[in-house]
Phi, psi and omega in degrees: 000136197272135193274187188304318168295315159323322182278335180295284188322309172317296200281352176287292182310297195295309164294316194298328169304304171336280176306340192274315182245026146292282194334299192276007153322306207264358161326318235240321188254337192216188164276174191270349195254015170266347199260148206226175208266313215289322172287338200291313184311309182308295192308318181305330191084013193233171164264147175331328168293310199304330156296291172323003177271358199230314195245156169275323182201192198269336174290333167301334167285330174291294158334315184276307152333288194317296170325307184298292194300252178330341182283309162345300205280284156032266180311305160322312208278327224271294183301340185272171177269069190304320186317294167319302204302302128350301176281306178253056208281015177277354174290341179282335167274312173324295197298339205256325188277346169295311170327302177290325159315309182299000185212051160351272181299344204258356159280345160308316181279303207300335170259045173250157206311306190298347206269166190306154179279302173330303189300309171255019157292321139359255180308306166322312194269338162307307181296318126001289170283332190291334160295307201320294185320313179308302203267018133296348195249342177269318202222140175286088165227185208275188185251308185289348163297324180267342186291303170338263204339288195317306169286329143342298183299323226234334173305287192319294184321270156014276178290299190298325153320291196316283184294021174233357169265014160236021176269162176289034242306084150305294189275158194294182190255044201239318181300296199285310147351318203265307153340299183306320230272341195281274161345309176292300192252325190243310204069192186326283225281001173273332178283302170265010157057018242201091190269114192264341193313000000 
């Protein structure tokens, strides 16, 4: 039987989500400086105390989102061998799309065509550094070089998400991940299956 404290934490866990993917719902429908606690409550099913009990305000949720979202990649990245990981880089892409399986809809509203720019320009440029960091620790290249690359790879990567959470998504999201990664690693002739030499 779960003690008392256990079900308050459950029930702690459980409101915070609640609130968390109200927010990025409404992400999706308005700009970030229109969303106001009252839509965050409404949309959530809770009353207005009840989101003061966790937050002072909607920038602390966008906080806690940034946070949650980077600890998620954190880890994922945290979990690979990256050196092996380099020569055989798909794995990386693998670690990154579970990440988004595991929280389907609230990466759909955070990337849907309507939702704020900032925010996941953002999470784009924390994850930007955090490869960064990795792969400087492995291979002796210039610094304006991996900043290109990064930004190539993790913009694109992005965008090519953004436009399958807003497809009728047919195809699986494991297919556009496998794809990106062909791209990401082979370029055009790797993609179009195309020896153009």
């Amino acid at each position: 039987m779960p003690t008392e404290k256990h079900t308050v934490d459950r029930r702690v866990v459980k409101t915070k989500r609640a609130i968390k993917n109200a927010f990025a719902k409404l992400l999706s429908e308005k700009d970030i400086n229109d969303i106001t606690i009252s839509d965050i409550a409404a949309v959530a099913d809770i009353n207005r105390k009840t989101f003061y009990n966790y937050y002072a305000g909607v920038h602390e949720v966008i906080d806690e989102i940034e946070d949650d979202i980077i600890g998620h990649v954190d880890d994922a990245l945290t979990e690979i061998d990256f050196k092996s990981s380099l020569e055989s880089p798909y794995l990386i892409f693998e670690k990154l799309t579970n990440v988004i399986n595991a929280d389907m809809d609230f990466f759909g509203y955070l990337l849907s065509m309507n939702s704020n720019v900032s925010l996941t320009s953002k999470i784009a440029d924390l994850l930007k550094n955090k490869c960064k960091v990795l792969i400087m620790r492995y291979i002796d290249i210039d610094e304006m070089r991996i900043d290109i690359m990064l930004e190539f790879m993790i913009s694109a990567m992005v965008a090519v998400y953004r436009r399958w959470f807003n497809s009728d998504r047919s195809e699986p999201v494991e297919e556009i991940s496998n794809q990106i990664k062909i791209l990401a690693f082979q370029g055009l002739n790797g993609f179009l299956d195309i020896d153009f030499i």
